[in-house]
matplotlib code that plots the C-alpha trace (Angstrom):
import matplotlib.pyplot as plt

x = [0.9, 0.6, 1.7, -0.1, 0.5, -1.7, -4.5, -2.7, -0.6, 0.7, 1.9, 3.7, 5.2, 6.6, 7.6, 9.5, 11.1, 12.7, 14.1, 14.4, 13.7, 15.1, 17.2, 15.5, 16.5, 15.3, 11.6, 11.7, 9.9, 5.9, 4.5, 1.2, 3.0, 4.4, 7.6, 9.2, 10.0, 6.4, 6.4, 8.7, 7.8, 4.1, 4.9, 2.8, 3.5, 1.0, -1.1, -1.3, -3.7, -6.1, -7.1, -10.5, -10.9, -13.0, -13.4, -11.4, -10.2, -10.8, -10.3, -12.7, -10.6, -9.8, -9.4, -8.0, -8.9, -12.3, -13.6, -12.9, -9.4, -9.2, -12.4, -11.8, -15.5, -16.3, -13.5, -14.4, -17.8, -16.5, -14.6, -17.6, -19.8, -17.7, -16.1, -19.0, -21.4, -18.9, -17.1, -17.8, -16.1, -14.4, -14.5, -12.1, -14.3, -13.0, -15.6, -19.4, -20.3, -18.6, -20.5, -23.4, -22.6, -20.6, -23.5, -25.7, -23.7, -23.6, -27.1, -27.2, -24.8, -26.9, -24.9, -26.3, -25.2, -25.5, -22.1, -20.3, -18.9, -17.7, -14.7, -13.9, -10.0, -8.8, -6.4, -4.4, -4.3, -6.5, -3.7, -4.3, -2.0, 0.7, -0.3, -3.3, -0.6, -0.3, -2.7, -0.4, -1.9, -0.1, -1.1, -3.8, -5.9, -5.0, -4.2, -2.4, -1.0, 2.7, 3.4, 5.6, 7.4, 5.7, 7.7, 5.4, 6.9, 10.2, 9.2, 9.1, 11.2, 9.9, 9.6, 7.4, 3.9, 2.8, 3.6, 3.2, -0.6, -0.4, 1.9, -0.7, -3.5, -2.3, -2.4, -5.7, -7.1, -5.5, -7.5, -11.1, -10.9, -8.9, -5.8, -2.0, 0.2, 3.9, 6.6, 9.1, 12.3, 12.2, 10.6, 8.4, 4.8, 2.7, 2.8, 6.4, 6.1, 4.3, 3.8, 3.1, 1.9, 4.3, 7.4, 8.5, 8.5, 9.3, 10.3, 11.7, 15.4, 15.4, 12.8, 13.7, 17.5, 15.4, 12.9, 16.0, 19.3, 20.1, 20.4, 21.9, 20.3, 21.0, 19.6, 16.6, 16.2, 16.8, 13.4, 11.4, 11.6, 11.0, 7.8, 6.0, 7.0, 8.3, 11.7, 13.2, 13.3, 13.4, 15.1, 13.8, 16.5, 13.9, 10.5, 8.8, 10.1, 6.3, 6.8, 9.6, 9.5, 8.5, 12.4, 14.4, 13.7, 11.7, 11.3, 12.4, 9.6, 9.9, 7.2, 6.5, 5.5, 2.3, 4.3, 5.3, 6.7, 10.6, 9.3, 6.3, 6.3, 2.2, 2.7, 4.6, 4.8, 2.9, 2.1, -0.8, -1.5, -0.5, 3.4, 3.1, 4.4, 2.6, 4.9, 4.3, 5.6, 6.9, 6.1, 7.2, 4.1, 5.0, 8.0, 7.3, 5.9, 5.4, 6.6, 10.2, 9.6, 6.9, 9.8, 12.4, 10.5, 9.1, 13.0, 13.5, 11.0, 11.6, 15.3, 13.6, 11.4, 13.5, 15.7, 13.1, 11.7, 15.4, 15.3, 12.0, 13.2, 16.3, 14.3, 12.8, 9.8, 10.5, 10.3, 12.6, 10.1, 10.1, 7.5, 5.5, 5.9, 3.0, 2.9, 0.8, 0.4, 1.2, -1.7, -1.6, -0.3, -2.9, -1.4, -2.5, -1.4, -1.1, -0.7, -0.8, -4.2, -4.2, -4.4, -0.8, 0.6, 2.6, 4.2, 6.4, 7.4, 8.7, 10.8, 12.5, 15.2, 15.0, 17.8, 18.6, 19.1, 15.6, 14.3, 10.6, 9.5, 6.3, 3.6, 5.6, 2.7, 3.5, 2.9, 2.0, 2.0, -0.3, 0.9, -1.1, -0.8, -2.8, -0.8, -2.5, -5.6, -6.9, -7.9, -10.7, -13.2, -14.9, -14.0, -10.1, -10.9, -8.8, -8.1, -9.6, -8.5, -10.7, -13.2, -10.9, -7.8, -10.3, -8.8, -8.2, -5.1, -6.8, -9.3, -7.2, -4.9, -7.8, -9.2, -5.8, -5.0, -8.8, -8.7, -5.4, -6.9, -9.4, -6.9, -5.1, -7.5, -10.4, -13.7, -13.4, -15.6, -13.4, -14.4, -13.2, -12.9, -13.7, -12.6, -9.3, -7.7, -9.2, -6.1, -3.3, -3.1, -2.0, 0.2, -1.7, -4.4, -6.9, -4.4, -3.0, -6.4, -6.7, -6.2, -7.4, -8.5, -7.4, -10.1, -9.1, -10.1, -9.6, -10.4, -13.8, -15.8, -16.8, -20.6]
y = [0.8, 3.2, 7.4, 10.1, 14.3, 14.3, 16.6, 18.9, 20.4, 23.2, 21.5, 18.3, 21.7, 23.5, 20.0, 18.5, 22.2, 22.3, 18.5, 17.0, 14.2, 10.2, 11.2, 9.9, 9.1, 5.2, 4.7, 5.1, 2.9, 3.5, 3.3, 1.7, -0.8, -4.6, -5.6, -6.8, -10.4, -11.6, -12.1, -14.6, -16.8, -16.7, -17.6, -14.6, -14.4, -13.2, -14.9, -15.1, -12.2, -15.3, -16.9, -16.4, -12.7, -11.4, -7.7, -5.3, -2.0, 1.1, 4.7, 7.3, 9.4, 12.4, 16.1, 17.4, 14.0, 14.1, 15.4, 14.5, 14.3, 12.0, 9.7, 8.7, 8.4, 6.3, 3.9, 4.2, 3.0, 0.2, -1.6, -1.0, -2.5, -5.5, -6.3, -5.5, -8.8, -11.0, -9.8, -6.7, -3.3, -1.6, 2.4, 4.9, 8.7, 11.7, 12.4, 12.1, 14.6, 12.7, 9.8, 10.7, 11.9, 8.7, 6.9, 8.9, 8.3, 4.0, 4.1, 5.5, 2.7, 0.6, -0.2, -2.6, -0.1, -3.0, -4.4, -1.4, -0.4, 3.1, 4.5, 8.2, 7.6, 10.9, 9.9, 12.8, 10.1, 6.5, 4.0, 1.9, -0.4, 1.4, 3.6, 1.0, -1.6, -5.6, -8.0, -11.3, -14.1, -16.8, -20.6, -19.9, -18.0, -14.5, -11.7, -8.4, -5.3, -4.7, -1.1, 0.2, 3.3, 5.5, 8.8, 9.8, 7.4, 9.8, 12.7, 14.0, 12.6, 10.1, 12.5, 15.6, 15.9, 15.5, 12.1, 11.1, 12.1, 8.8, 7.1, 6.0, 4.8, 1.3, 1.8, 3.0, 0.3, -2.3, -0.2, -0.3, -4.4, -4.9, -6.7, -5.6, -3.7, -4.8, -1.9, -3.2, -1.3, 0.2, 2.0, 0.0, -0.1, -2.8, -2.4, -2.9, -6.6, -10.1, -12.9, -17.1, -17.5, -20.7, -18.3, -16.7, -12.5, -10.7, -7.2, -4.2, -3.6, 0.5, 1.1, -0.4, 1.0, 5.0, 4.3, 3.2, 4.6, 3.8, -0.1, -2.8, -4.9, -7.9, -6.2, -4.6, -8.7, -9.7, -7.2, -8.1, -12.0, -11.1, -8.6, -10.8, -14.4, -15.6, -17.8, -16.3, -12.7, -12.8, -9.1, -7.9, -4.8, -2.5, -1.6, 0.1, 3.4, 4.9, 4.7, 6.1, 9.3, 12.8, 14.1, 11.7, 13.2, 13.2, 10.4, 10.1, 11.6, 14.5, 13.0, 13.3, 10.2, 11.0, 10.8, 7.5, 4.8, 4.6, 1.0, -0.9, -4.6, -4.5, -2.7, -5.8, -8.9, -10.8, -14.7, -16.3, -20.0, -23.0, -21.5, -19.3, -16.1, -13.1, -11.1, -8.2, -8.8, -5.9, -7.3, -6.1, -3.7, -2.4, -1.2, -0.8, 2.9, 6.0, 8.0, 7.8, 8.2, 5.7, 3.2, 4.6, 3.7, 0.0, -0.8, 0.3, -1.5, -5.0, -5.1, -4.6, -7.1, -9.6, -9.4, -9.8, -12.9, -14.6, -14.0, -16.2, -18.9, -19.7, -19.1, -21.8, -22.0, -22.6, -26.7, -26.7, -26.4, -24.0, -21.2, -21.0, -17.8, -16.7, -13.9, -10.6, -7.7, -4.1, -1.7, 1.2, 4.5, 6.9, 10.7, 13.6, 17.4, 19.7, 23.3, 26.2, 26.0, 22.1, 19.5, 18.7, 21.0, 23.3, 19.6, 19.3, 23.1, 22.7, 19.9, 21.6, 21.2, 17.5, 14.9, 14.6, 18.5, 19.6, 22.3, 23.2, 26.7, 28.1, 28.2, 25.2, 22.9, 19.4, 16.0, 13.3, 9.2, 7.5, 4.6, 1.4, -1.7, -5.2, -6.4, -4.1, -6.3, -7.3, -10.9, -11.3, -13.7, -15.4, -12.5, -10.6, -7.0, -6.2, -2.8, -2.7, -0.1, -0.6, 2.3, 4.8, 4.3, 3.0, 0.8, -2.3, -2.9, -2.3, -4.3, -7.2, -6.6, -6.5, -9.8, -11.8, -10.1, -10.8, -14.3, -15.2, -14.5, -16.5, -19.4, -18.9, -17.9, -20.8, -20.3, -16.3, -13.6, -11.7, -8.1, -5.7, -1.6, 0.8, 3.7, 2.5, 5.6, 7.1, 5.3, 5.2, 8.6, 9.5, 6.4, 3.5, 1.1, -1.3, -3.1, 0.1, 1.1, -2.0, -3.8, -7.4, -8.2, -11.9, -14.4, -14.6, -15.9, -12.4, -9.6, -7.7, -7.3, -4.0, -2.5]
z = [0.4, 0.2, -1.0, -1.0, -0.3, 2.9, 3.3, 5.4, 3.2, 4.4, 7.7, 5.5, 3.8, 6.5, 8.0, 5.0, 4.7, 8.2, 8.4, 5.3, 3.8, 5.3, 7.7, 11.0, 14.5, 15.3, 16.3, 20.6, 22.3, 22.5, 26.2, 24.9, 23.7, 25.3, 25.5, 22.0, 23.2, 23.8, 19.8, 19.5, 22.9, 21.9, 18.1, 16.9, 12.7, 10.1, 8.0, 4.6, 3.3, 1.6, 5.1, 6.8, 7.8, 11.1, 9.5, 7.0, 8.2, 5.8, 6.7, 4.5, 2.0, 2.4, 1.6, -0.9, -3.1, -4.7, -7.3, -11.2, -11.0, -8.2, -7.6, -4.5, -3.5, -5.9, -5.1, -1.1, -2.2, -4.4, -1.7, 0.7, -1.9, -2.7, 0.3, 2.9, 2.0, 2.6, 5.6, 8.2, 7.5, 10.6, 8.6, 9.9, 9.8, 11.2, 14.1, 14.2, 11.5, 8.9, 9.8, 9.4, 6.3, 5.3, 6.1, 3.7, 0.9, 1.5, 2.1, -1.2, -2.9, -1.5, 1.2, 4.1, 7.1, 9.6, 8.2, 8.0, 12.1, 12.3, 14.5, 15.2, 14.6, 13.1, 10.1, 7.8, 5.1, 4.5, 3.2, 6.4, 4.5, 5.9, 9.0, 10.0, 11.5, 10.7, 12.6, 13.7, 15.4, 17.4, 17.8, 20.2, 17.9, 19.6, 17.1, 18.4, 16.2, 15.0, 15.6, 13.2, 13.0, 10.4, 8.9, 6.2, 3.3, 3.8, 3.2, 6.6, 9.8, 12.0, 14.9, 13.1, 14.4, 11.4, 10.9, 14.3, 13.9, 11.8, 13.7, 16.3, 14.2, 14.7, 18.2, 18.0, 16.2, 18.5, 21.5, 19.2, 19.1, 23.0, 21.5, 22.3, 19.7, 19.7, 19.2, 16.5, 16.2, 12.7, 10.1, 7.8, 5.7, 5.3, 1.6, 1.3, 3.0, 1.2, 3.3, 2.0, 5.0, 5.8, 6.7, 4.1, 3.5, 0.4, 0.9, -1.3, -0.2, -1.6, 0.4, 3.7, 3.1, 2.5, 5.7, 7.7, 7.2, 10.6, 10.3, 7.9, 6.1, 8.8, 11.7, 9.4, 8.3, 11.9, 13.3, 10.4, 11.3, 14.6, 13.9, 10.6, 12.6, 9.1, 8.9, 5.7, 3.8, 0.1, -0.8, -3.9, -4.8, -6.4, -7.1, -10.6, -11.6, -11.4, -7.5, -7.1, -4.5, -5.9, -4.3, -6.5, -9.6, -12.9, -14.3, -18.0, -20.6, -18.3, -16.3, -12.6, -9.9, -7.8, -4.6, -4.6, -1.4, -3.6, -4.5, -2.6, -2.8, -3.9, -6.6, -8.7, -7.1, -4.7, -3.3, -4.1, -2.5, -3.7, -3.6, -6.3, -7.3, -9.3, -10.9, -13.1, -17.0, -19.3, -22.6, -26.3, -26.0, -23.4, -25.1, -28.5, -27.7, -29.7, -26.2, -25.9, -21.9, -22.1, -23.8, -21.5, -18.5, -19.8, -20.2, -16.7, -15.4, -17.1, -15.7, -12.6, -13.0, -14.6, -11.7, -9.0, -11.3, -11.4, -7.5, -6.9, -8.7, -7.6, -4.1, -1.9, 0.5, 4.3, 3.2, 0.2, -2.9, -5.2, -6.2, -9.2, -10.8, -12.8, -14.8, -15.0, -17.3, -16.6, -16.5, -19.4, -18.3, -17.0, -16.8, -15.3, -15.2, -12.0, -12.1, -9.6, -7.4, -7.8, -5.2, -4.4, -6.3, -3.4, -2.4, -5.7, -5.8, -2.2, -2.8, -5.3, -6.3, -6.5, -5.8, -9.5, -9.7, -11.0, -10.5, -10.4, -10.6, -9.2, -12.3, -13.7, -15.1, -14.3, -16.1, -13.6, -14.9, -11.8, -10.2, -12.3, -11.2, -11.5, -8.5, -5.9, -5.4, -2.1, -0.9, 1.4, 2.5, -0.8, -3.0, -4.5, -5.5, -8.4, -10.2, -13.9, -16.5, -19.8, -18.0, -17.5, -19.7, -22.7, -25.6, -26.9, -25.2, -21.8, -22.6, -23.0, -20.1, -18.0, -19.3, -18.7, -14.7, -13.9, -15.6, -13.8, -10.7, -10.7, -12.1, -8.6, -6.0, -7.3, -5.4, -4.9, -6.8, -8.9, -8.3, -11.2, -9.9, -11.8, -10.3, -9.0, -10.6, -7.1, -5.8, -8.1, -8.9, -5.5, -6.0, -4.5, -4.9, -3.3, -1.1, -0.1, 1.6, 2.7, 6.1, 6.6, 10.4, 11.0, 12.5, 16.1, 19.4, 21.3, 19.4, 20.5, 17.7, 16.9, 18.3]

ax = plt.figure().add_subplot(projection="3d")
ax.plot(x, y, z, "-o")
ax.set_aspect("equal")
plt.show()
């Protein structure tokens, strides 16, 4: 998940400016957190995302989204519309004023307030994908929270204040429900990690190798075994070029990523029951473009693609069998232009120059392709919300991408309302989606549900 320039700017400025970008000392040890073993010898591992749900964690959006450009609202109140009816949301607001106005605006949408708990957890960004920590649950029922090391996606260190504001929200969510959080020794995101739920993870290796310079690939395998309770990782090498990070460079058609994870695994490919596989397809349209970028990037993307779908099926579940790789559109571009007095705009001129030598001047007006993605749906109880495009990228070709990702949906999670978003642009153009804001609560036998 999973992604976007936080709201305070200035401080992520100054911070990114001092250290740099990826180059962080290992996580230390958190004294609010047990000891490391306990995972294994009580056989915590997570769930798959499409079992029976206690509550769903959301945090509110925040400043400086909003507004035309970036309809966050109006995707906040989407998922709180869809998702609340059919299981309680746990909502992440800054203090008691923004309650009470939070609570204005669902009552306003309509919103049954009696299914919605709120908790004053401050939070520089809402992709509680990432920051919001992983429920696991062991054989007993119990659930407790894997506590990651967070660094701001790379583009601060591990140790600024800035990220560490973020760092504890998984901690303070375990505190809200009275379950444990378990340190795990490396940097990692939710949204970089897809579980089957019968031991099997599939991660992006770019992004692991950016959040942890520090470790192999063995020992980085070795702790997410350990952390997820899964028997096997499936490495995928790397994710879509539209998520790559801002400092890398622009991407070709002179076009810039919305601050992006370097790859997250929910952008492109996820499990589904039943073993089986949704993968993201580049198709002829896809790259029989007018834009030479557009073209350039489709190309990109379907080597990518093509070599995460050879991957899966050569793979096997836990049990021998093979997965069933099913095939999904890719969304239509959306793009958007910053210039000086923008949102987000100070971010990109003070990572100049970029990786790939670019430089970006101040007053430089910058082209921005959003993050789009029919793979960054959430699965809850009775109900997936997906992202839908024909509202706000019109067209025919929309139209009919949106048909086939919502129709495959239901094809593979049977029994569940398919809920189409609107205003999922809210989301990708700060590079993320539904999942990203997403965190699913697992039913449990200890967790105190919220007041």
């Amino acid at each position: 998940m999973k992604k976007s320039i936080l709201s305070t700017l200035a401080a992520c400025i100054a911070s990114l400016a001092l250290h740099g970008c990826g180059t962080e000392a290992a996580p230390e040890s958190s004294p609010t957190a047990n000891t490391t073993d306990t995972l294994t010898q009580q056989g915590f591992s997570v769930p798959a995302q499409w079992e029976q749900h206690d509550a769903v964690w959301l945090g509110w959006w925040v400043s400086p989204y909003g507004g035309t450009q970036f309809p966050t609202e109006n995707l906040s109140i989407e998922l709180v519309q869809a998702l609340s009816p059919r299981v309680p949301i746990n909502l992440l607001v800054q203090d008691a004023e923004e309650e009470a106005r939070v609570q204005g605006i669902l009552t306003n949408a309509g919103v049954t307030l009696s299914r919605v708990h709120f908790h004053h957890i401050a939070h520089n960004d809402f992709w509680l994908r990432d920051t919001g920590g992983v429920f696991t649950r062991n054989p007993a029922g119990e659930v407790s929270v894997i506590d990651w090391g967070y660094d701001f996606w790379s583009y601060a260190n591990y140790t600024d204040d800035f990220a560490q504001h973020d760092e504890r929200i998984d901690r303070d969510i375990a505190a809200a429900v009275q379950v444990p959080a378990f340190r795990c020794s490396m940097i990692h995101e939710g949204g970089n990690t897809d579980v089957d739920g019968h031991g099997t993870a599939i991660v992006t290796e770019a992004v692991a190798r950016r959040r942890n310079p520090f470790m192999n690939l063995s020992e980085m395998e070795r702790e997410l075994k350990r952390c997820y309770g899964v028997r096997q990782v499936i490495w995928i090498p790397d994710g879509l070029v539209e998520d790559q990070a801002i400092m890398r460079g622009v991407l070709p058609g002179g076009v810039y990523n919305p601050g992006g994870t370097d790859g997250h695994i929910d952008e492109f490919i996820r499990f589904a029951p039943n073993n089986t596989v949704l993968l993201a397809e580049i198709r002829a349209e896809d790259i029989n473009r007018i834009d030479a970028g557009e073209r350039q990037r489709a190309l990109i993307n379907r080597n990518r693609l093509e070599t995460a779908n050879r991957i899966m099926r050569a793979a096997r579940d836990t049990d021998g069998r093979p997965y069933r790789i099913v095939r999904m559109p890719v969304a239509e571009p959306d793009y958007y232009d910053l210039s000086p007095g923008d949102p987000f705009y100070d971010l990109y001129t003070s990572l100049s120059p970029l990786e790939d030598g670019t430089v970006i001047n101040e007053g430089d007006r910058l082209r921005i392709v959003s993050t789009t993605s029919y793979l960054n749906f959430f699965v809850s109880n009775g109900v997936v919300v997906a992202p839908s495009y024909a509202f706000s990228i019109p067209g025919a070709l929309s139209e009919r991408k949106d048909r086939e990702a919502l129709a495959t949906l239901r094809a593979v999670f049977p029994g569940r309302r398919i809920v189409p978003l609107q205003w999922v642009l809210g989301a990708n153009r700060g590079a993320g989606g539904p999942h990203c804001m997403t965190q699913q609560q697992p039913a449990s036998t200890n967790a105190v549900a919220a007041p």
